[in-house]
N, C-alpha and C positions, 0 to 999 in steps of 0.2 A: 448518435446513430452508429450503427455497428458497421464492421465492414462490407458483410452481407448486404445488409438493406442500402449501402452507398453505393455498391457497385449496383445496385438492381437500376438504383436515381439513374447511375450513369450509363444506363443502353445504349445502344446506337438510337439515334430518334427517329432514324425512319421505322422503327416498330411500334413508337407511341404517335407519330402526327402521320392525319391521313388525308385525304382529299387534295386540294390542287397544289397545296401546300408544299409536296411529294414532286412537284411538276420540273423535272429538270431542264425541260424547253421553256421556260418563264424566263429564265437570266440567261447570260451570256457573261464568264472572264472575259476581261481584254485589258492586257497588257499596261502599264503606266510606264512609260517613257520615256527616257531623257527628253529635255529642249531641244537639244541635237536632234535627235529623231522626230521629235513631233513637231517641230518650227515647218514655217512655210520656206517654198523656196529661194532662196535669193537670187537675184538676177543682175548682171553686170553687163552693159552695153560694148558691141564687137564689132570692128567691119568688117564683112566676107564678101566674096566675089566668087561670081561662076565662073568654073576652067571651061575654058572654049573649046580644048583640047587634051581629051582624056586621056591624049599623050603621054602629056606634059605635066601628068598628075604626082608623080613619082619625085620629080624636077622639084616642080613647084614645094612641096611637102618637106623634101630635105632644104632648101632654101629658105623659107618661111621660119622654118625650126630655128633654124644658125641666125636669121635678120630678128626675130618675135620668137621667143622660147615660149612662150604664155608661162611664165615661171608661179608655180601654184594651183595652175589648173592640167594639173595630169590627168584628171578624171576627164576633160573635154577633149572629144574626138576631132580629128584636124578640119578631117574632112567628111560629108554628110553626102546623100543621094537623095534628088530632089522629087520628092513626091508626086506634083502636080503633071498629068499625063503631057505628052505633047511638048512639054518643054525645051526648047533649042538646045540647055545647056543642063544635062542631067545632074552634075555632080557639083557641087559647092564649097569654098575653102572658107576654114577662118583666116584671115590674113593679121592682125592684129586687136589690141581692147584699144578702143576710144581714149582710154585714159595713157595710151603710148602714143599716141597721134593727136592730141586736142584740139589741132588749130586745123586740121586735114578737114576740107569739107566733104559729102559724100558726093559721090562722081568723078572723082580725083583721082585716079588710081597711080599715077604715076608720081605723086606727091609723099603718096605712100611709101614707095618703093624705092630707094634711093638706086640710079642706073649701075652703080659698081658691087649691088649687094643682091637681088633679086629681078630676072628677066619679064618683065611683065606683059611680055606677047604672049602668053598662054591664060590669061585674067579677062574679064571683061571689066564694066566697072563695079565700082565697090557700093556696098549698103550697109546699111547700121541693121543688128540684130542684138538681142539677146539672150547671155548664155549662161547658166548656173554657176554662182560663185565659190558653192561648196561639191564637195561630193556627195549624191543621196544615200540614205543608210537605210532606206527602209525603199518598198515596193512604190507605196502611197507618191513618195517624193521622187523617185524615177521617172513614172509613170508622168509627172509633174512638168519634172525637168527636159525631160525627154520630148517633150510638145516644142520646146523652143531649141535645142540640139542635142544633137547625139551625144550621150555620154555615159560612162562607163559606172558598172554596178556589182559589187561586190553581195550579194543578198545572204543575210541570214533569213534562212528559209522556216526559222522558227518562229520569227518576230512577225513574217509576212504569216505562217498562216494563225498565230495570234490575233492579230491585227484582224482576223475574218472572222475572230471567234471562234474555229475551229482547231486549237493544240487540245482541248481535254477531252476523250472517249467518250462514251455514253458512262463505262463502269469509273471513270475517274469521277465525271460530273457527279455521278449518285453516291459515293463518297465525300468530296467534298460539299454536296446539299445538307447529307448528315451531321458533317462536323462544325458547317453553320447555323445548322439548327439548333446544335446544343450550345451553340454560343447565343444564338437568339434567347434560350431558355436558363441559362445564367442571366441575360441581360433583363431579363422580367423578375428572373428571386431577386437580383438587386433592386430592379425598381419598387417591388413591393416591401423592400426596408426603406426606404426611401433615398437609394442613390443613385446617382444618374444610369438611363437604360443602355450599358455599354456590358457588353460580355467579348468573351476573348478563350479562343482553344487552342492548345500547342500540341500537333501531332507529329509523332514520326512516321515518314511517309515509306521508310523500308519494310517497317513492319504494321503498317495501317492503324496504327491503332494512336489513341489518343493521350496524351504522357500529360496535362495538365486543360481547368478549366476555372474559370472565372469570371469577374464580373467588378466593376467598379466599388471600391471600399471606400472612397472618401468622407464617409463618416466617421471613421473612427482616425483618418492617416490624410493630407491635403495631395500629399504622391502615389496615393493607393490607385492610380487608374486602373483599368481592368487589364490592360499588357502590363503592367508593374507585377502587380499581384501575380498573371501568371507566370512571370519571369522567377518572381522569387517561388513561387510552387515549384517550376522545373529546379529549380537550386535546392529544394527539401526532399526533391523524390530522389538527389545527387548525397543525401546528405548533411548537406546545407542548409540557407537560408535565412532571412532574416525577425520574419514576421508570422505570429501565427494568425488564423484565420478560421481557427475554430469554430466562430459562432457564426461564421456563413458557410450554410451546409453543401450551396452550389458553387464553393470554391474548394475543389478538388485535385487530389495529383496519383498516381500510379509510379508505384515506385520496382514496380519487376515486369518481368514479361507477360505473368499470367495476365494485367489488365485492370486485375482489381485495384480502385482508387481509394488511396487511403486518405486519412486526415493527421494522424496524428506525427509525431518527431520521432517515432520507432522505427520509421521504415526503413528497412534496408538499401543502401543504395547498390545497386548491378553497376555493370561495366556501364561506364554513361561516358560523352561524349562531354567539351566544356561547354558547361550551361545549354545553349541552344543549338551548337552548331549542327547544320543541317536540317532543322526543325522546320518545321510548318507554322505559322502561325495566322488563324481565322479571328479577323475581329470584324465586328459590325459596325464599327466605325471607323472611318482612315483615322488615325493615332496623329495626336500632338507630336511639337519636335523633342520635348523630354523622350516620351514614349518610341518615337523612331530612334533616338540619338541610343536606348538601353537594347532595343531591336540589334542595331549594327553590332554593338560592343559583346550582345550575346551571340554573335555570331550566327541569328538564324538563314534557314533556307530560302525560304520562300514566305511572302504576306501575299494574305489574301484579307479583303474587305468589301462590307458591303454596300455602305452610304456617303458619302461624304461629309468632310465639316469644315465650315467657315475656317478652323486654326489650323489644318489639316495639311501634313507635312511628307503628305506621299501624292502630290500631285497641284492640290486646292491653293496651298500657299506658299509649299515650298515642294522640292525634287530630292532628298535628302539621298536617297537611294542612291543615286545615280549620281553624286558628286563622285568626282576623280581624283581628289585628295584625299579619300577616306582611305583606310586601311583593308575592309571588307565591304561588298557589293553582292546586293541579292536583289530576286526578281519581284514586282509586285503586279497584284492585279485585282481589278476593281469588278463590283458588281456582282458579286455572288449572292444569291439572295438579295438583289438590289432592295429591291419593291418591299419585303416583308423586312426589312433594315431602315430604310426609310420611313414606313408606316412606325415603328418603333419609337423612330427619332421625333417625329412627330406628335405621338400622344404623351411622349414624355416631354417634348417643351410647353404643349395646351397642359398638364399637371402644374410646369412651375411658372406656368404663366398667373 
């Protein structure tokens, strides 16, 4: 195939697929998570007391501090304002956790308080409550924590409005529809050679445009997954690489700026960045952890995916991303083209069934 007629294969495909297909209200990105962020929240048992005397709030709060530092929960506010209308005693303290008093029963308050360390004429009696044992990272768990006490939140204002489905524009979402569509349409030339229907597109997202495309080779290689393949494309269009892929025609790469995707080991390589960094990568399937583990080490930008899979090591069965021991960390997010990813995944397990 000449380079002509390959770049024509590789249009943007919102010019070839139409009808609802085209529909960028059908999915939703949303964000994949640390544990940290996506865990419920934990709760630790506290006893507090109404101040009698909002006096005596000032007092009581430097006292408490010096008797019960609460050592590890900075995020926990000392003191709360009590909701409920009508209430004798508006304001509320923590006085200490349960686990610094374990034999204290509730009603005790002066058991609590030893007489030479904290005046407890401004306290009424004590009650057990509970209060978050971490700090929240996210809106979701605030919002959580925050039902049982007051406590302090630092928000990434990105993650929250991820989290609602709205970080991508209208003009982002109808480029990213595009670039999974043409990973949907690699994931069908493979399937009709017969290899699993996994396709995969590496774009740079400063210059919109698409730098490699693929689709699972393990016919001919047991490591050819379709982010393999495209990993070693980006390293051909650099120059490099290891493997050719000639005779899969929807396994392509662009080795300059014009766009046109070449196939062959002549391409020139332009000023390129190493291997992926910064890169986009659209797969239709969350990636095995070989697969993520060649992701980090290429240094990409950002994954995006569309379906999930039982081995699947960007959420399903592991958090790879988001491990704090690794040397590079990037963003992922699920669901782009869920539905036509899914249907995919589907008639390709009824084939090898």
């Amino acid at each position: 195939m000449s380079k002509e007629e390959n770049s024509r294969t590789m249009e943007p495909q919102t010019k070839r697929w139409k009808g609802s297909e085209c529909d960028t209200d059908s999915w939703v990105a949303y964000p994949v998570l640390s544990d940290e962020q996506s865990q419920d929240v934990e709760l630790i048992e506290a006893f507090a007391a109404p101040i009698v005397n909002k006096k005596e709030t000032s007092r009581l709060v430097r006292e408490l501090n010096s008797l019960y530092p609460l050592n590890g929960l900075q995020h926990i506010k000392r003191v709360r304002a009590v909701k409920e209308k009508g209430s004798p005693h508006p304001l509320e303290v923590l006085v200490c956790l349960v686990s610094e008093a374990p034999d204290v029963k509730v009603g005790s308050i002066d058991s609590l308080l030893p007489s030479d360390g904290v005046r407890c004429d401004g306290l009424g009696e004590p009650f057990m409550v509970k209060v978050p044992a971490r700090p929240p990272l996210t809106r979701p768990q605030f919002e959580l924590a925050s039902k049982h006490w007051p406590t302090s939140f630092h928000e990434d204002k990105q993650v929250t409005v991820a989290l609602r489905g709205e970080l991508f524009s209208a003009p982002q979402k109808a480029r990213m529809h595009t670039y999974m569509m043409s990973a949907l349409t690699a994931a069908k030339a493979g399937q009709e050679l017969g290899m699993e229907a996994v396709g995969a597109v590496v774009v740079d997202p400063a210059l919109e445009r698409m730098i490699a495309v693929g689709h699972d080779c393990r016919g001919d290689h047991p490591l050819h997954h379709a982010v393999m393949v495209c990993i070693d494309l980006v390293a051909r269009s650099q120059g490099g690489g290891c493997y050719p892929f000639d005779r899969y025609p929807a396994c392509t790469f662009s080795a300059s700026t014009s766009g046109n995707f070449q196939k062959g080991s002549d391409a020139k390589a332009s000023s390129q960045p190493y291997i992926c960094t910064g890169y986009d990568f659209y797969i239709t399937r969350e990636p095995c952890v070989m697969c993520t583990m060649a992701l980090v080490h290429s240094r990409v930008g950002r994954v995006f995916y569309g379906s999930a899979s039982s081995d699947g090591a960007f959420g399903t069965k592991y958090k790879i991303h988001s491990q704090r021991d690794l040397n590079h960390r990037f963003e992922v997010y699920k669901g782009v083209l869920g539905k036509q990813c899914e249907d995919l995944n589907s008639s390709d397990n009824q084939k090898r069934v």
